[in-house]
VEXRO-911298 format. One record per residue: residue number from 0; residue in three letters; x, y, z of N, C-alpha, C in turn. Coordinates in Angstrom, 3 decimals. Last residue first. Example, Ala and Ser with C-alpha at 12.3 -4.5 7.8 and 13.67 -1.06 7.14 Angstrom:
# residues 2
1,Ser,12.850,-2.250,7.080,13.670,-1.060,7.140,12.900,0.030,7.870
0,Ala,13.190,-5.690,7.800,12.300,-4.500,7.800,13.200,-3.300,7.800
//
This chain:
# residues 120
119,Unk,67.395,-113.273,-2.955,68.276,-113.256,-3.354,69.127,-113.411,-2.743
118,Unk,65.168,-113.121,-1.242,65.161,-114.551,-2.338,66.030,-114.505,-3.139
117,Unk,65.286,-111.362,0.676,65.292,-112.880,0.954,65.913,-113.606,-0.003
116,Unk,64.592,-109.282,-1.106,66.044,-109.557,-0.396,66.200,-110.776,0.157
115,Unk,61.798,-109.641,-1.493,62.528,-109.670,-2.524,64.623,-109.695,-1.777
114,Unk,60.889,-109.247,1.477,60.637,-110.234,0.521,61.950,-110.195,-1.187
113,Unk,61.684,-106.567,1.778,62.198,-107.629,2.365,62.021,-109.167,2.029
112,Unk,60.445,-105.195,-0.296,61.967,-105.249,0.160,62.325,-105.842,0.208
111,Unk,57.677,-105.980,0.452,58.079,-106.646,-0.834,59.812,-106.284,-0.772
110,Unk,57.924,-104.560,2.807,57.819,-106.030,2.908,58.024,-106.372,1.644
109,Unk,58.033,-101.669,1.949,59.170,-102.336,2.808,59.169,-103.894,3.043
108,Unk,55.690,-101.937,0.746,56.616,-101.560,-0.288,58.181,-102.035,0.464
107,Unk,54.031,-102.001,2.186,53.758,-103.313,1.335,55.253,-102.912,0.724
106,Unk,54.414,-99.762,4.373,54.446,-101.042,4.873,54.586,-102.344,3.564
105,Unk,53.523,-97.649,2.669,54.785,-97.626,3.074,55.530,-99.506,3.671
104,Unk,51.012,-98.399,2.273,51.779,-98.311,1.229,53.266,-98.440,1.633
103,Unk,50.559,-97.744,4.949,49.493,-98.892,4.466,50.552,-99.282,3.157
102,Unk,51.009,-95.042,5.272,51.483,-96.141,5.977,51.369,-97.260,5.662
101,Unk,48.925,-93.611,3.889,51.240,-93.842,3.472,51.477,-94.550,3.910
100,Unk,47.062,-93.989,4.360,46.992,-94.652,3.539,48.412,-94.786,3.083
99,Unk,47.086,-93.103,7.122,46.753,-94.649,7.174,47.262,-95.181,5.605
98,Unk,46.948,-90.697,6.131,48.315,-91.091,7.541,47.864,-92.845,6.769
97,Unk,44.795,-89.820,4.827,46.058,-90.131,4.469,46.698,-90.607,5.109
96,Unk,43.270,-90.498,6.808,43.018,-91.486,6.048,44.473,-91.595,5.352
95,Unk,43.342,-88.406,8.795,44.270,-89.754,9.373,43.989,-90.757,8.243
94,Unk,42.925,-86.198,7.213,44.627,-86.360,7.671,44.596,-87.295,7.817
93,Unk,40.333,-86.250,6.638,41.681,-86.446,5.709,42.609,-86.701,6.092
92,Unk,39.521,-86.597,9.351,39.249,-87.928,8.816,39.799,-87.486,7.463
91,Unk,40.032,-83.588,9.547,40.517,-84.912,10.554,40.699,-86.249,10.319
90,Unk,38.374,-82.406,7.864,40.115,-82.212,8.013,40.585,-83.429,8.614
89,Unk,36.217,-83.145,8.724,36.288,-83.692,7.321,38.068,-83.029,7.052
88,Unk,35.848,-81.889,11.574,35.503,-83.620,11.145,36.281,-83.776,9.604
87,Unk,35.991,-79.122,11.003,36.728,-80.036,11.617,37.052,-81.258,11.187
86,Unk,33.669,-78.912,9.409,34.950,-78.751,8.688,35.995,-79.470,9.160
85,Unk,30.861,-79.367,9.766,31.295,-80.580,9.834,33.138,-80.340,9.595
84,Unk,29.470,-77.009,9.802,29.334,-77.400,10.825,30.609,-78.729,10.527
83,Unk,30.112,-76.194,6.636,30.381,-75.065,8.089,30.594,-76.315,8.899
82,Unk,30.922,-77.896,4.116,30.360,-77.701,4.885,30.771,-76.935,6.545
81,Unk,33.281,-79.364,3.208,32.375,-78.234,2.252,31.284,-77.520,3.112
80,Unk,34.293,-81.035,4.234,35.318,-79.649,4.441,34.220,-78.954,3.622
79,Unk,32.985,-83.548,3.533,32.814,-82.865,4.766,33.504,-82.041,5.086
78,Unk,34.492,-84.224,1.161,33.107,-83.877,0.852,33.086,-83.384,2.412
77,Unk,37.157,-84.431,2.490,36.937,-83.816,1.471,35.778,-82.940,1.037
76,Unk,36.201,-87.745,3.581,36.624,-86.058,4.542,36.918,-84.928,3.500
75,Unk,35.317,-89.005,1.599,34.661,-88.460,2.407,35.074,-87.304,3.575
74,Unk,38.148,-89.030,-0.064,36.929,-88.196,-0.619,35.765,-88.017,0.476
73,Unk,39.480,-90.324,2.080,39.925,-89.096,1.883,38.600,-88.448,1.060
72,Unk,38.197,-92.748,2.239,37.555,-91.989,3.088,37.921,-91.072,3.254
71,Unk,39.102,-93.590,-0.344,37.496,-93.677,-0.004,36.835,-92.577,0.612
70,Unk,41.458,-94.585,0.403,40.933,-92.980,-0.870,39.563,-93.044,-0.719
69,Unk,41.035,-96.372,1.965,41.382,-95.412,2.428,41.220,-93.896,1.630
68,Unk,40.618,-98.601,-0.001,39.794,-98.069,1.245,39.929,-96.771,1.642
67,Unk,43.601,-98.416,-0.573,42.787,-98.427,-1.860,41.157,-97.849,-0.722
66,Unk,44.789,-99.574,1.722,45.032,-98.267,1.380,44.452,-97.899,-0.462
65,Unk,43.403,-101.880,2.358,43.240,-100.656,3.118,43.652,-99.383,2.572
64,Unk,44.581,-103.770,0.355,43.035,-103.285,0.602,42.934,-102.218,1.155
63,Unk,47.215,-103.625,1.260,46.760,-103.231,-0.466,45.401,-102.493,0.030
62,Unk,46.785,-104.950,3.196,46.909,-103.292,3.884,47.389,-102.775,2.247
61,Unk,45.876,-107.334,2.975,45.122,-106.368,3.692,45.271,-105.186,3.657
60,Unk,48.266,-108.651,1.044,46.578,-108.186,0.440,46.017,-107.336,1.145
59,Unk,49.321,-109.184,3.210,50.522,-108.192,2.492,49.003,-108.110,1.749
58,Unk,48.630,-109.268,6.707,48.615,-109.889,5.518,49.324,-108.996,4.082
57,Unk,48.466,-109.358,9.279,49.943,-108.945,9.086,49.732,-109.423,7.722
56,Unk,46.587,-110.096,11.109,47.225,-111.259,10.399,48.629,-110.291,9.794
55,Unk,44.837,-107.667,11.434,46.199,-108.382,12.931,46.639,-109.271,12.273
54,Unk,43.473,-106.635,9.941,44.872,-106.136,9.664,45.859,-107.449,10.725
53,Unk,40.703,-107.543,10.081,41.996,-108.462,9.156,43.981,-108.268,9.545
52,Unk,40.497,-106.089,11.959,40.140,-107.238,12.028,41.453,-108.434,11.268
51,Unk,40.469,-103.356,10.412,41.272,-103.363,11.597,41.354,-105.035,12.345
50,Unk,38.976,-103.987,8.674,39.986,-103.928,8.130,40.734,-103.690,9.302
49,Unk,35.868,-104.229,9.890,36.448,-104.954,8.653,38.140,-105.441,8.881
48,Unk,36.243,-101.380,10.692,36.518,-102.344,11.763,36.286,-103.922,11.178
47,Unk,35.599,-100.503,8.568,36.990,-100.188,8.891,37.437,-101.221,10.059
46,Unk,33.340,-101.196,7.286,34.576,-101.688,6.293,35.692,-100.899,7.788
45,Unk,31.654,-99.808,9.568,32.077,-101.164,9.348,32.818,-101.687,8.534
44,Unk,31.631,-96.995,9.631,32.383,-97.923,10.571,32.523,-99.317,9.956
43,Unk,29.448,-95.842,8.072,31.094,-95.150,8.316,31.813,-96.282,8.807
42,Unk,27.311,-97.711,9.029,27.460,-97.313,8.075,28.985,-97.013,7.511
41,Unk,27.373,-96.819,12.154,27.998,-98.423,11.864,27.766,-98.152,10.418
40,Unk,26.908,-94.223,12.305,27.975,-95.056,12.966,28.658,-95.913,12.108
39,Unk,24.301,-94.033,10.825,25.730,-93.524,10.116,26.836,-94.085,10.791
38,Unk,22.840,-95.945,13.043,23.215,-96.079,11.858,23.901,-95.309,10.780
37,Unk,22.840,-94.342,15.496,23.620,-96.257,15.296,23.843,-96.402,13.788
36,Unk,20.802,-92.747,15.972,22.420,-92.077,15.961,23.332,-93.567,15.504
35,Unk,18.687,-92.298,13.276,19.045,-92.882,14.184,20.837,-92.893,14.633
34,Unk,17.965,-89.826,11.355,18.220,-91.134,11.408,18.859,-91.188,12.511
33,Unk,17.315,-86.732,11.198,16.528,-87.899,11.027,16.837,-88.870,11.110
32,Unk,19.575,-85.327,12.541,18.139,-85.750,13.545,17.418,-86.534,12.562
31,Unk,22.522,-86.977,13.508,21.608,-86.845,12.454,20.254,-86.613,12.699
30,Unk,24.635,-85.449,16.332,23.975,-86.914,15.301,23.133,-86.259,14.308
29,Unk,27.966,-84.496,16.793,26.421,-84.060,15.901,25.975,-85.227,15.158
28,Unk,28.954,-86.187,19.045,28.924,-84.498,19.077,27.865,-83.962,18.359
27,Unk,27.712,-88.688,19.248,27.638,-87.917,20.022,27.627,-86.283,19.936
26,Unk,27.690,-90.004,16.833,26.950,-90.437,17.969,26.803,-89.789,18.679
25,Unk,29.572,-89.266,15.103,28.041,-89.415,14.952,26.922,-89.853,15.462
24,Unk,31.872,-88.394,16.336,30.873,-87.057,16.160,29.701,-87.512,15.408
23,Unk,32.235,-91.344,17.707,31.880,-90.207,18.844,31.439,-89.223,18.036
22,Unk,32.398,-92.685,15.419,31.668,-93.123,16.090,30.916,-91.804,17.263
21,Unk,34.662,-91.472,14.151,33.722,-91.306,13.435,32.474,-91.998,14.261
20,Unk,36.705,-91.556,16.394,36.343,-89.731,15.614,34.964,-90.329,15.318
19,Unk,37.102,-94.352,16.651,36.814,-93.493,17.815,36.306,-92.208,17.257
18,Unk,38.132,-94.691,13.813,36.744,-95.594,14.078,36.271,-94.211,15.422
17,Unk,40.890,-93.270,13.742,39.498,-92.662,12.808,37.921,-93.541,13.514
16,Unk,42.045,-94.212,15.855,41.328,-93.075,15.935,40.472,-92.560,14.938
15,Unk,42.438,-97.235,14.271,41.424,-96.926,15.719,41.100,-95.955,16.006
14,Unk,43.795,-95.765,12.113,42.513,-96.606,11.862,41.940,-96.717,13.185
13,Unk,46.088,-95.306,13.462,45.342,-94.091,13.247,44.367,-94.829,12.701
12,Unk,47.084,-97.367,14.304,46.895,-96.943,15.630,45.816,-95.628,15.007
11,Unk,47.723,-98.972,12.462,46.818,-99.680,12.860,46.019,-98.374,13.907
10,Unk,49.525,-97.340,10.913,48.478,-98.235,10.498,47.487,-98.100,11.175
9,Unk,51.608,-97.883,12.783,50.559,-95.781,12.497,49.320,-97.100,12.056
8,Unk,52.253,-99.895,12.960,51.227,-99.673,14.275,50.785,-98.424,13.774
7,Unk,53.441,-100.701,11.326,52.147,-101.493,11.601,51.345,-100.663,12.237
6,Unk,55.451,-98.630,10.877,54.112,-98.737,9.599,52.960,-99.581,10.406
5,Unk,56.772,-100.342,12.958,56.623,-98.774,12.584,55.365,-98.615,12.094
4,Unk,57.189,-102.509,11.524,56.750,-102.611,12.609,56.296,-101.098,12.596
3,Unk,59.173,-101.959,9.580,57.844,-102.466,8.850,57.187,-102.373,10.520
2,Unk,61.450,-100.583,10.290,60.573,-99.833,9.817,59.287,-100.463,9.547
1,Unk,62.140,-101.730,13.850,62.047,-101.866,12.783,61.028,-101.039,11.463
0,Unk,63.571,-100.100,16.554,62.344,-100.625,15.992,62.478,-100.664,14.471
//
């Protein structure tokens, strides 16, 4: 398997477990009792399923975008390690933002490679 293929899929495969984490502990494990369990969901969720959308083009801008996105959601798992109830959650959604965001980097840096080996 090729290394840029590699990169596609952590990419892609730990952006579907962050959407699945951040949907199921705000929907399910601990919702919000004042707001409605749909809206931190889709709040948290929608730049990602945004970017899991775009990602299938294989665009060399998308996964710039994503991993600039992605420090986003390292400061939000960060801000959720400060807290008792949420520590899990805010370890989890660091690890896979970082995962997403080496990968995301790892991937532009092996395609400009390969781009730049072409044209020589």
């Amino acid at each position: 398997m090729k290394k840029i293929t590699l990169y596609e899929y952590i990419t892609y495969m730990s952006l579907v477990f962050l959407i699945l984490l951040i949907a199921t502990w705000n929907a399910l494990i601990s919702p919000s009792p004042n707001l409605p369990r749909i809206l931190p969901t889709l709040i948290y969720n929608a730049p990602l399923l945004i970017l899991m959308f775009k990602l299938r083009k294989n665009n060399f801008s998308t996964y710039i975008m994503t991993s600039y996105v992605m420090l986003l959601y390292f400061v939000v798992g960060v801000g959720n390690t400060t807290n008792e109830n949420t520590f899990i959650l805010g370890i989890t959604i660091s690890i896979l933002s970082l995962t997403i965001f080496a990968s995301s980097i790892f991937y532009v840096r092996e395609k400009n490679n390969k781009l730049i080996n072409d044209k020589t």
